[in-house]
VMD Tcl script that draws the C-alpha trace (Angstrom):
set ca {
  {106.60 124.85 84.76}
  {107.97 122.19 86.84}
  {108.31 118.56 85.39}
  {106.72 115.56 87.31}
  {109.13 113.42 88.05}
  {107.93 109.48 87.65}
  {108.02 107.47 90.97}
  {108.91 103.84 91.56}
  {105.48 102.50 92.52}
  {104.39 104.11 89.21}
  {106.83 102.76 87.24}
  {107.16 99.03 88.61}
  {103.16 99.00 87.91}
  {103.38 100.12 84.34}
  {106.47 97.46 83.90}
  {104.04 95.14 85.24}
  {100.98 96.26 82.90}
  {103.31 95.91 80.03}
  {104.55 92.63 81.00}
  {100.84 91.92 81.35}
  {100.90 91.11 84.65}
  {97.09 91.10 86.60}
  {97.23 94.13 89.53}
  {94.97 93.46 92.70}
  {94.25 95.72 95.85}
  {97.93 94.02 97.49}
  {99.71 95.38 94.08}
  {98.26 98.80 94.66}
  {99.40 98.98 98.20}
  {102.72 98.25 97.90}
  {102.58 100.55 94.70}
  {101.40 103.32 96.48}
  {104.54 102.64 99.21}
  {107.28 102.35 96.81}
  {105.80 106.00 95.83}
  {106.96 107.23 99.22}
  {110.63 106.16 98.87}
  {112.20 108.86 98.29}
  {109.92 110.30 101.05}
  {110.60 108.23 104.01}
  {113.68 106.61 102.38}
  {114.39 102.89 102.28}
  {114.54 101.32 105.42}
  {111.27 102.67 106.00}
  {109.99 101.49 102.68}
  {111.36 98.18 103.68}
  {109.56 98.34 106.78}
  {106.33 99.03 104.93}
  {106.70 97.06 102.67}
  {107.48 93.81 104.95}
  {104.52 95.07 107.10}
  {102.04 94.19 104.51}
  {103.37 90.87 103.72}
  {105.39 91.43 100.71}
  {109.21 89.83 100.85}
  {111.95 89.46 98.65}
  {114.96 87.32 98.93}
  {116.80 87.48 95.98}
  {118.71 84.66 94.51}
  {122.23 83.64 94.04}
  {122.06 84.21 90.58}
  {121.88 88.37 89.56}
  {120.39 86.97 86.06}
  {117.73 85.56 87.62}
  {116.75 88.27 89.71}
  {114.39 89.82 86.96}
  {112.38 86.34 86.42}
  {111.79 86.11 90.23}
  {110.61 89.64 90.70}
  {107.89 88.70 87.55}
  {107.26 85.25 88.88}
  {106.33 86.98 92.55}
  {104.04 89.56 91.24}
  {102.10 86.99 89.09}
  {101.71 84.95 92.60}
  {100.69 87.84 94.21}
  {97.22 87.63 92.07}
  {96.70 83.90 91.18}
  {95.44 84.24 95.45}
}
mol new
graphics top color blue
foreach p $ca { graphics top sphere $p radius 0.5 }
foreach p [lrange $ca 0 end-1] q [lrange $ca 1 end] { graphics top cylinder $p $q radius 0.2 }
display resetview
């Protein structure tokens, strides 16, 4: 019996459920491409991603980096 292993898209959705954050048809497209990473790999998933809008620039601070992940996806819905 082989284990399913859990993929990225997957997870940073459930993160975001928990964290109670809203998840429209732009969430479930870049979910479904950060399910391909270890697919395609990730320049591609870079590529993908950017390709349907969705960029990151993280900030100076690593500590930070957490708050403006959260603070992005809730943008992404409030559209």
């Amino acid at each position: 019996m082989s284990r399913q292993q859990l993929k990225l898209g997957d997870a940073v959705a459930k993160l975001a459920k928990v964290l109670r954050v809203p998840h429209c048809p732009e969430c479930e497209q870049r979910r479904l491409i950060l399910n391909e990473i270890q697919k395609v790999g990730v320049r591609e998933t870079v590529r993908r991603l950017r390709a349907v809008g969705f960029s990151y620039s993280p900030s100076s601070a690593d500590e930070r980096a957490v708050e403006d992940i959260v603070k992005k996806m809730e943008e992404c819905c409030d559209k």
